[in-house]
N, CA, C and O of each residue as an XYZ file, in Angstrom:
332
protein
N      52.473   -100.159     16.058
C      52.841   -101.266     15.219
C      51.827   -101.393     14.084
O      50.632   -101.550     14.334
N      52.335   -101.321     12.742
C      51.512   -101.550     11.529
C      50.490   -102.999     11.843
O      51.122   -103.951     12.299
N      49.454   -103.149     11.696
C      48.429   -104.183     11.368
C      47.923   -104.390      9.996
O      47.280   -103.532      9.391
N      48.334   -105.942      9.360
C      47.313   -106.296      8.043
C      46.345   -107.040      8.451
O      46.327   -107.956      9.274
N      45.215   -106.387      7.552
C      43.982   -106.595      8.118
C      43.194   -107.328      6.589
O      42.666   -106.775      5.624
N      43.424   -108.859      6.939
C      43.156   -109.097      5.555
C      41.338   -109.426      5.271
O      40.503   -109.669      6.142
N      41.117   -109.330      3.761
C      39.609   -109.514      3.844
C      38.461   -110.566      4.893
O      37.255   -110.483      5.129
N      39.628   -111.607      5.363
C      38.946   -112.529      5.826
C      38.746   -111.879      7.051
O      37.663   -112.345      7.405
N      39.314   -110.646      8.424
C      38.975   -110.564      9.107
C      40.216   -111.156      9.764
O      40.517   -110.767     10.892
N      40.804   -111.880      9.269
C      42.204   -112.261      9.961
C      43.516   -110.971     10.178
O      43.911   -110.175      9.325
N      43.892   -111.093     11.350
C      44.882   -109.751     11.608
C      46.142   -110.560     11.973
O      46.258   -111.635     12.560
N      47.116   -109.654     11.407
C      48.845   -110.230     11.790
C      49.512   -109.241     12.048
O      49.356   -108.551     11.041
N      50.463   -108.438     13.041
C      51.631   -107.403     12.948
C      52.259   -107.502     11.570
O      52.284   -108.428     10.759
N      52.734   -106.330     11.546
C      53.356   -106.293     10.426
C      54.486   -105.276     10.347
O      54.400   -104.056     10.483
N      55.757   -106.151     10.057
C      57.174   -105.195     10.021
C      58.198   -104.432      9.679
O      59.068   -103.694     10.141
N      57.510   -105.159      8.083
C      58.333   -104.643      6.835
C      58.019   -103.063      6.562
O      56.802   -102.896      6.645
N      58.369   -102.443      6.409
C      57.844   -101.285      6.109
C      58.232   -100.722      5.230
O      57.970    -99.527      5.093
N      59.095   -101.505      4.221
C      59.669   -100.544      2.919
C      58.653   -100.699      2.339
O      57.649   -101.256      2.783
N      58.831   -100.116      1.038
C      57.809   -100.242      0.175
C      57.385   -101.319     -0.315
O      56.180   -101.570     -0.279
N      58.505   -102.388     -1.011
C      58.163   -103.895     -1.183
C      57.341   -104.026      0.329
O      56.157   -103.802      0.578
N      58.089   -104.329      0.938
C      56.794   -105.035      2.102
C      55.853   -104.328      2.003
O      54.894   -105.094      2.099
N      55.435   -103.184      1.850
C      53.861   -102.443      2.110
C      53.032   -102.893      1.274
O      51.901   -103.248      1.606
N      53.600   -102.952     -0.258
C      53.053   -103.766     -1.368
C      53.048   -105.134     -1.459
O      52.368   -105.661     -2.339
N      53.771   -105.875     -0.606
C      53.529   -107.364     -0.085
C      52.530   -107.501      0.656
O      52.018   -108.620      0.679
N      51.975   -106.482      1.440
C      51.097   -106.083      2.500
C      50.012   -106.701      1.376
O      49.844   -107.902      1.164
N      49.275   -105.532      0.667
C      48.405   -105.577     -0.009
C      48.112   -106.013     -1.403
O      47.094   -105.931     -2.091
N      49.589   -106.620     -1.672
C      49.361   -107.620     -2.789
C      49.257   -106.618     -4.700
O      48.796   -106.901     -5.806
N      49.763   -105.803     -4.274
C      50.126   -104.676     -5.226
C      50.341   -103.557     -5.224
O      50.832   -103.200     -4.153
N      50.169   -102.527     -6.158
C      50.651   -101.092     -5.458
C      49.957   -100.811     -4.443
O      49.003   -101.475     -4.038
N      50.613    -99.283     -3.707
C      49.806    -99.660     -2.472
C      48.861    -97.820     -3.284
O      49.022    -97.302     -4.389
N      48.255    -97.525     -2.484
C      47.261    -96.287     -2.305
C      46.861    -95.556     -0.671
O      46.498    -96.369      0.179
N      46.895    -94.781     -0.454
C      47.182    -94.444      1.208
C      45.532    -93.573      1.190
O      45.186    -92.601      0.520
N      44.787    -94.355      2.174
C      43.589    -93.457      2.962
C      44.162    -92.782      3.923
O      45.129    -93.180      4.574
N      43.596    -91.732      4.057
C      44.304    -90.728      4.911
C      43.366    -90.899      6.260
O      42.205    -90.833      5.857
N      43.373    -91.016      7.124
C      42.266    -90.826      8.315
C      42.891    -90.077      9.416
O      44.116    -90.057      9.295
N      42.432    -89.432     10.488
C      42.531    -88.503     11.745
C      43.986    -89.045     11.940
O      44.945    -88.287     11.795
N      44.114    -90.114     12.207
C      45.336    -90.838     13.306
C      45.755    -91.883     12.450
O      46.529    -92.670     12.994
N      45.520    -92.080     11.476
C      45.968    -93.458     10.828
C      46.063    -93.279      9.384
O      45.410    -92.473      8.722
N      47.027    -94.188      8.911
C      46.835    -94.314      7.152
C      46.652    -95.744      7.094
O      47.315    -96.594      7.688
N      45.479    -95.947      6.152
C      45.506    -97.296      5.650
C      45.726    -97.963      4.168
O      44.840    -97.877      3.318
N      46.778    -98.533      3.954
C      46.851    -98.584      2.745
C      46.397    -99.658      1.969
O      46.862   -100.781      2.168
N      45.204    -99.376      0.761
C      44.903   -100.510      0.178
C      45.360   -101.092     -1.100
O      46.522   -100.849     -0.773
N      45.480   -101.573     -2.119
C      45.867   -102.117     -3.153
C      45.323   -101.051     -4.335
O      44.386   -100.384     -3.895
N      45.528   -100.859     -5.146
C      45.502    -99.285     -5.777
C      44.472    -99.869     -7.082
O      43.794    -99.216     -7.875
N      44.626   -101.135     -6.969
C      43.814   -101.753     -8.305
C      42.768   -102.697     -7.868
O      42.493   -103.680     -8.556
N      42.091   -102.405     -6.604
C      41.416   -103.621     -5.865
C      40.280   -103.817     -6.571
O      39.821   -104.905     -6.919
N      39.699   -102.406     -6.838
C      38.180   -102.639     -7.068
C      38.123   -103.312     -8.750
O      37.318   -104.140     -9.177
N      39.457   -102.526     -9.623
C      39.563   -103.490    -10.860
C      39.655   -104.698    -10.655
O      39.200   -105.512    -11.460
N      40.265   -105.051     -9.533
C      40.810   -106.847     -9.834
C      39.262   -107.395     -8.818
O      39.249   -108.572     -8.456
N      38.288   -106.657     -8.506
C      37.479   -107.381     -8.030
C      37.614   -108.207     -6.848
O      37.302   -109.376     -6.625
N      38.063   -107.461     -6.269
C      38.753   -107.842     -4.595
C      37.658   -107.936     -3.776
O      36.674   -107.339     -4.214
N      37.469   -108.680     -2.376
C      36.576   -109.153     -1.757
C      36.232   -107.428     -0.761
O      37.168   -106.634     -0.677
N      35.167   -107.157     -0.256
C      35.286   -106.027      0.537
C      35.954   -106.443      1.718
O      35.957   -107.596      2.151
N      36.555   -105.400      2.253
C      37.071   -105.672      3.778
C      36.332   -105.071      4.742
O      36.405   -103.849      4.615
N      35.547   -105.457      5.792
C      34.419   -105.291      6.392
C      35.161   -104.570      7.511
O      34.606   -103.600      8.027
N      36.160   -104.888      7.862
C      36.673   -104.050      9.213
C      37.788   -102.588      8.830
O      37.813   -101.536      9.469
N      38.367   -102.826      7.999
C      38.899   -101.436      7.259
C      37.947   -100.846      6.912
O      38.042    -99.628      7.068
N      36.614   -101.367      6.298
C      35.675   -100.669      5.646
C      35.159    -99.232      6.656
O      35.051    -98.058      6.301
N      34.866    -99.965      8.237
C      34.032    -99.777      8.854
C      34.789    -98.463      9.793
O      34.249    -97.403     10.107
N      36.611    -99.046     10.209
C      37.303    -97.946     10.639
C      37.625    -96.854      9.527
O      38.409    -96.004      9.950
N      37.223    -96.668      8.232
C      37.476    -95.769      7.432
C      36.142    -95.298      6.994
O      36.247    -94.212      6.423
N      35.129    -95.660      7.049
C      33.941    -95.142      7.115
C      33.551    -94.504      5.266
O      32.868    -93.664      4.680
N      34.621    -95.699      4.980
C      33.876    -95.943      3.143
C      34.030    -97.244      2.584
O      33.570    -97.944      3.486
N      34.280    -97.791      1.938
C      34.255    -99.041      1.130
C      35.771    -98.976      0.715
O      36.382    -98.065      0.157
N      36.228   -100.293      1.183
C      37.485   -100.681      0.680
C      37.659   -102.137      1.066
O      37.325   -102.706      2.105
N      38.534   -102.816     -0.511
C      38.308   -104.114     -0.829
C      40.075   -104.201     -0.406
O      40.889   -103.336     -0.081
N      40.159   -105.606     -0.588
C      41.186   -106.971     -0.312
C      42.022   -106.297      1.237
O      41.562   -105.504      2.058
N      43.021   -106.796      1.212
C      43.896   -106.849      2.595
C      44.409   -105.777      2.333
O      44.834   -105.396      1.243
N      44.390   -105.065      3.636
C      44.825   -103.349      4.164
C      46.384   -103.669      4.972
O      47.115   -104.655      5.065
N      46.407   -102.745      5.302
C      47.939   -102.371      6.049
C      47.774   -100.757      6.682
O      47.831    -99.683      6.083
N      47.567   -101.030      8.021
C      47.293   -100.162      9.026
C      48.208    -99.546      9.938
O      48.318    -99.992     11.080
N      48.980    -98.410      9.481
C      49.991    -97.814     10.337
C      49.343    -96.285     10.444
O      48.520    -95.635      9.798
N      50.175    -96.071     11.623
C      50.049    -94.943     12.254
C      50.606    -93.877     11.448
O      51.524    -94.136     10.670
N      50.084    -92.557     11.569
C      51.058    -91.545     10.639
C      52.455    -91.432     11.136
O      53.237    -90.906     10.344
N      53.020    -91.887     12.497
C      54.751    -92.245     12.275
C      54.876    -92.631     11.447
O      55.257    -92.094     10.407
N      54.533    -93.915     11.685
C      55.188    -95.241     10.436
C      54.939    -94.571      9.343
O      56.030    -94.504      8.777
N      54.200    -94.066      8.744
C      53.543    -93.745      7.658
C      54.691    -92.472      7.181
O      55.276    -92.486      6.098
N      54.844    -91.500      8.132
C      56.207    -90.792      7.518
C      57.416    -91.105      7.972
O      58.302    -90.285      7.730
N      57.746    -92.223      8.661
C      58.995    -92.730      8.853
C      59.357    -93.953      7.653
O      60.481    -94.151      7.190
N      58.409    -94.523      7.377
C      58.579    -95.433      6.179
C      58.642    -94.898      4.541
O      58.842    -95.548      3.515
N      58.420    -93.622      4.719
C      58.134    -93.290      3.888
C      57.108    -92.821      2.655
O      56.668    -93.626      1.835
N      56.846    -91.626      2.651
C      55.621    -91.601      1.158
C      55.994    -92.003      0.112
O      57.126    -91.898     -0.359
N      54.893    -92.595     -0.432
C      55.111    -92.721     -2.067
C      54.682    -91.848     -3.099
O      54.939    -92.107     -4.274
């Protein structure tokens, strides 16, 4: 099940999985980190718009990434579709 993982540290399921929802996810386009078992997708313009860091995406992706993520598995991730 997809997880948004927003800057505050607050987590919600998440169901939508078209693209609007993925980009509802993160509050604009989206951008896909690739990791072992997971894609996380963050907002493609975060660090322009000066987005807060996200301390727990940061930490499971093991680089720096700002505002609210959206955490699916590579199913979801090729069942929902690439962009």
């Amino acid at each position: 099940m997809a997880i948004q993982i927003k800057s505050n540290g607050h987590r919600e399921a998440w169901h939508n999985l078209s693209l609007k929802g993925m980009q509802m996810a993160v509050d604009g386009y989206i951008e896909p980190v690739y990791l072992s078992d997971k894609v996380i997708l963050v907002n493609e313009e975060g660090l322009l718009r000066s987005l807060p860091v996200n301390e727990e995406a940061s930490e499971m992706a093991n680089q720096i990434l700002v505002g609210d993520v959206l955490v699916l598995s590579r199913e979801e991730w090729e069942q929902g579709g690439e962009v």
